[in-house]
N, C-alpha and C positions, 0 to 999 in steps of 0.2 A: 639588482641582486644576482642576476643570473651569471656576474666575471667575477664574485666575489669569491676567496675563500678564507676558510679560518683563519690565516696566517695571516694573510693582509691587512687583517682591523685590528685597531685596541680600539679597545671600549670607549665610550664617550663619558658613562658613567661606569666605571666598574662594580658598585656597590649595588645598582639595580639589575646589570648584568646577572651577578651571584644571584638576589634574589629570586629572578625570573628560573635560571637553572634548579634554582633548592625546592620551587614550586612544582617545577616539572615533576621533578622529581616522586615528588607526594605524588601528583598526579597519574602517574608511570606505577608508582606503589600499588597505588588504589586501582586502579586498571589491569594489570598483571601483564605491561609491555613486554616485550624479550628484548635482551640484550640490547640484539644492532637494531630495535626501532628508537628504543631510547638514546641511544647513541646518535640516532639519525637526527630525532628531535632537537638534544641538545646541542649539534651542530648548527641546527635552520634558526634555532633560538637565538646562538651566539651573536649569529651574523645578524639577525633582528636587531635585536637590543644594543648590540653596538653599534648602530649608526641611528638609533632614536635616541630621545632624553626620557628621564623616565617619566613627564609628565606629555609626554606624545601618546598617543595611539595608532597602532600599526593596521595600515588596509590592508582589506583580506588581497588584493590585485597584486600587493604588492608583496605579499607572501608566496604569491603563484606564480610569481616570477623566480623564486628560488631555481638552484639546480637543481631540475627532476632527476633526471636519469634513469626514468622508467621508477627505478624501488630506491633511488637513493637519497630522496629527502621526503621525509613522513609527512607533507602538506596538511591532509586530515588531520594529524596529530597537532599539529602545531596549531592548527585553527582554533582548536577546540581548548588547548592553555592558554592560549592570549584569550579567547574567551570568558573562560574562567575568572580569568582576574582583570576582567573590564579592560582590558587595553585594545582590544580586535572593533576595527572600525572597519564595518560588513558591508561593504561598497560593491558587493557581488549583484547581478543581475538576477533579479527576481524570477525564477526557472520557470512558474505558471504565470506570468506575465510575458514572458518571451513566446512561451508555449500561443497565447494566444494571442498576441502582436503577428505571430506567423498564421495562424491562421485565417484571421483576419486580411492578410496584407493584400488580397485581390476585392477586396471589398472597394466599395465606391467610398471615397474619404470621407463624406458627411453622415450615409448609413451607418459606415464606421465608428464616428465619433457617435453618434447614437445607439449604437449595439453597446460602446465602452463602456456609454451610462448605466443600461442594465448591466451588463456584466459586474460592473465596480459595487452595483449595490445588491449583489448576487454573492460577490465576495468578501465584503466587506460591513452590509448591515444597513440598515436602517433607520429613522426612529422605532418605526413598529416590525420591524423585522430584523430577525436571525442572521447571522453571515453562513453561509453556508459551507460545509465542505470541500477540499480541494478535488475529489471525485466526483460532488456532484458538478459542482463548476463547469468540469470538463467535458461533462455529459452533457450538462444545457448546451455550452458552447458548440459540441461537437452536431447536436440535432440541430441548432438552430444557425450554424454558418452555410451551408447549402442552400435555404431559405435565403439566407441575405444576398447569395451570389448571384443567383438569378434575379431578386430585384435589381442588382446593381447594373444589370443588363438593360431595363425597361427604366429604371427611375433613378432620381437622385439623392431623394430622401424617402426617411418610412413615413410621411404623410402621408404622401403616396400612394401610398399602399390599401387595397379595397378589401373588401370580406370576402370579394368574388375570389380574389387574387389567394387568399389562403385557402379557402376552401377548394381550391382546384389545386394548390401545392398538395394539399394532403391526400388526396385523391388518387395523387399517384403516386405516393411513400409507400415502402412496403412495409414501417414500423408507423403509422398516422396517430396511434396512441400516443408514442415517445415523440413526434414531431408534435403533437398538439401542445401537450403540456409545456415543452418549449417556448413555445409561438406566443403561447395566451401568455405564459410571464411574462414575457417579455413586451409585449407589446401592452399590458397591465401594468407594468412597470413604469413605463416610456410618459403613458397617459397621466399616470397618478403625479409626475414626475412634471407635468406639462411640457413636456417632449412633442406629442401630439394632440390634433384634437379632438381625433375619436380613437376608440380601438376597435377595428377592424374584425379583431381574434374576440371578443366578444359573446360569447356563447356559442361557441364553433364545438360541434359536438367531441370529444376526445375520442369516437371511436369504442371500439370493445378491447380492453387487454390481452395482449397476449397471451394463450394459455398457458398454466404452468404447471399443468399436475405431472407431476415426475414420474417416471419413467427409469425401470430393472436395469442395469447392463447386464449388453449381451456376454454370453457365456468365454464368447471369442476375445472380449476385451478387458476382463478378468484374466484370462489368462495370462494376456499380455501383460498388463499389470502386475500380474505373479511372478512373472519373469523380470523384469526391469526389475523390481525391489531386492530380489534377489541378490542381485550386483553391487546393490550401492544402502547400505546401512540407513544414511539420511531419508532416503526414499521409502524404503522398509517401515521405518519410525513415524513417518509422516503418514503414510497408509493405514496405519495402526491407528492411529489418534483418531484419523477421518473417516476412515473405512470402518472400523468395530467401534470404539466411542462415540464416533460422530459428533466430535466437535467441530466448531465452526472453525472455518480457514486460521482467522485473525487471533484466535486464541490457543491453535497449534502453534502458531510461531511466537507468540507471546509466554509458551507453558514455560514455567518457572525448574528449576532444578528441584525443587524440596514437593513438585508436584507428586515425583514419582515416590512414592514410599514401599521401599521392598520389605520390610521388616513388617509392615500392616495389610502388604495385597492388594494398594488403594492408592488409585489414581484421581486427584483432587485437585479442584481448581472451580474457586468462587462456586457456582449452585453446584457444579458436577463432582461426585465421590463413589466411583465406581468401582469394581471389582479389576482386578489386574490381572489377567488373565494372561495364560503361558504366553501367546504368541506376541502379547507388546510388554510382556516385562524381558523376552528374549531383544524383543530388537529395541528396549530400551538401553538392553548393557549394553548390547554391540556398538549401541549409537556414540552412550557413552565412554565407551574403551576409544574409538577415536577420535572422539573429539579432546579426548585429553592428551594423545599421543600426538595429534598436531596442534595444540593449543594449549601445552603445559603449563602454563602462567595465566592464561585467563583469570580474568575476576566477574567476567558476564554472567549474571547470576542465572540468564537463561537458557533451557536446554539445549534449543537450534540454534548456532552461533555461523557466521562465516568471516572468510578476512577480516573485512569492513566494519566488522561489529564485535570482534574477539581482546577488540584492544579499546572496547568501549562498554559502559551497559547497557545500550539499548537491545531491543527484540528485534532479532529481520526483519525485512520488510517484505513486500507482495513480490517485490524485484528479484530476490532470492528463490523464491519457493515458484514461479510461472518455468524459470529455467530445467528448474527439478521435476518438473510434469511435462516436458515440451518434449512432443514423438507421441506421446500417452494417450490414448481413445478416451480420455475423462479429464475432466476438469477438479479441482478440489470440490466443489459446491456439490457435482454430479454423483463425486463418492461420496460425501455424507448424503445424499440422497437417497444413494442405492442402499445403504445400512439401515435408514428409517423404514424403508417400504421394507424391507429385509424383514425388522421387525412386525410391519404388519403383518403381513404373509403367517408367520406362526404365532398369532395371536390372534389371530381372526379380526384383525382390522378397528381393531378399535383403537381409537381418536381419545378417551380419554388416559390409556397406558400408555400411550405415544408421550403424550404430555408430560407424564410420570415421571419416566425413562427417560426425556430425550430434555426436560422443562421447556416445554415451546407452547407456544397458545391456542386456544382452543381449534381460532381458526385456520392455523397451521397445520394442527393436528388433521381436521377435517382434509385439507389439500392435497394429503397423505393418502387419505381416505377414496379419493375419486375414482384413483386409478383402479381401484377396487370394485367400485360403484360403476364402473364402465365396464363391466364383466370382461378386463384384461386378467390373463395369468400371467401369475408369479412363475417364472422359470425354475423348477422342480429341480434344478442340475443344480442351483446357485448356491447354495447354503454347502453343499460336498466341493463346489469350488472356489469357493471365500476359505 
């Protein structure tokens, strides 16, 4: 597809041609394309459809052969209508299976084939077991590849492998908690699996957790922060959300338009219905003043939109919003942190307002709690520089 252009083909069928275009179309409606992506689309379509029949299905491979030219054929777009109307046959390489074929690749070939098996049933389920997340996945994977490289050095398989031989691995981890847990799946897995015939990880102690009582920003890193936001409206709106409401990451980029209600003062979204306060109904206009000035058409009903997702409905993703904190003395998680102990500080620490205010659980609430309970202060400057 990549020498073809519109003028060179008629159609094989014309009549599925039209309808695939009259589809997009709807599609483009309901999405609130502009112009030249629609235009783009209907081009990468023509050329599709006319060299299929309409009882073919088009690979995705061979969509991505199209002329890119950087922005000159809407690849995304076109995936996502062939989709639609059942014709897109998804012959793309599965990205967290690549991801961890790569990691894997210095591994010894048979460990290998035996790490796959728990992995596959890490991802995929069980009879008596859950398929897991693509995050945790990646987490087991990533603690427990380092583990396998060095067996691959000494052994050929994880029979091989002794209780001595882990328990000396974890001994010199500086995370032995997050290695254990690992290990014992996996090697719980392997067993139950008859992969092996003992397990080794077996009652291997997991260690003490890493602590996690949270921790004020310092006054110097607030500032920072004040400034950065300053600059950039998105960044402004997102600090708002995380930093005074203290919502979680996953639910700032998922907040809905119809969250904001300026006519009632109230910031709403599933249990949270808060007061709206000058400083995030200021940077909620600002936000939305341009997000409409460069995304006129939109139909994403969410408030944080970018390229990628302005000509779709889905919510950003984590990939959008790491860039927008990247320079930043804070992480997302670190400022809804800093906002909960915030509130401790002028309430005198109590665990069951926190709950109230923030609906987090008892035990949560308490975690809040410690940093209090370890006779740290609260920086006296912070609340005049928030």
């Amino acid at each position: 597809m990549s020498r073809v252009t519109v003028p060179d083909v008629e159609p094989l069928d014309s009549v599925f041609t039209s309808y695939v275009a009259a589809q997009a179309d709807i599609h483009a409606d309901t999405r609130g394309w502009s112009q030249g992506v629609r235009q783009r689309v209907q081009q990468s379509l023509y050329l599709l459809t006319a060299v299929h029949g309409p009882h073919e299905t088009i690979k995705a491979s061979t969509v991505a052969t199209l002329p890119r030219q950087r922005a000159r054929r809407a690849i995304t777009r076109v995936t996502e209508v062939l989709a639609d109307l059942d014709l897109l046959d998804d012959d793309r390489p599965d990205a967290l299976d690549t991801w961890i074929q790569r990691r894997l690749g210095s591994v010894h070939p048979e460990i290998r084939d035996e790490a796959l098996a728990w992995i596959n049933i890490v991802r995929h389920g069980g009879p008596r077991r859950r398929p897991r997340s693509t995050a945790t996945v990646r987490n087991q994977v990533a603690h427990a590849v380092p583990f396998l490289l060095a067996c691959s050095e000494r052994y050929r398989t994880l029979r091989q492998v002794t209780r001595g031989d882990v328990t000396e691995w974890l001994a010199q981890c500086s995370t032995p908690h997050t290695e254990a847990v690992a290990l014992r799946d996996m090697f719980k897995t392997l067993k139950s699996q008859r992969l092996l015939f003992a397990n080794p990880a077996r009652g291997v102690s997991l260690g003490a957790k890493p602590s996690s009582v949270p921790r004020p920003l310092s006054p110097e890193a607030i500032q920072t922060i004040a400034a950065a936001a300053d600059s950039d409206p998105a960044l402004k709106f997102l600090i708002a959300l995380i930093g005074i409401h203290a919502l979680y990451p996953h639910q700032a980029r998922a907040l809905p338009l119809t969250a904001i209600d300026y006519t009632r003062g109230r910031l709403s979204l599933d249990d949270v219905d808060h007061p709206l306060d000058d400083f995030t109904r200021q940077a909620a206009a600002n936000y939305t003043r341009v997000r409409h000035e460069r995304w006129p058409r939109t139909r994403n009903p969410h408030l944080f939109i970018s390229s990628q997702t302005a000509h779709t409905r889905t919510p950003v993703t984590i990939g959008w919003m790491q860039p927008l904190l990247r320079g930043l003395p804070v992480t997302a998680q670190r400022l809804r942190e800093d906002r909960i102990l915030e509130e401790a500080a002028v309430t005198g620490a109590d665990p069951q307002h926190l709950c109230a205010v923030f609906n987090i659980t008892p035990e949560t609430g308490l975690r809040y709690i410690r940093f209090f309970q370890r006779g740290m202060n609260y920086p006296s400057t912070h609340n005049q520089q928030r």
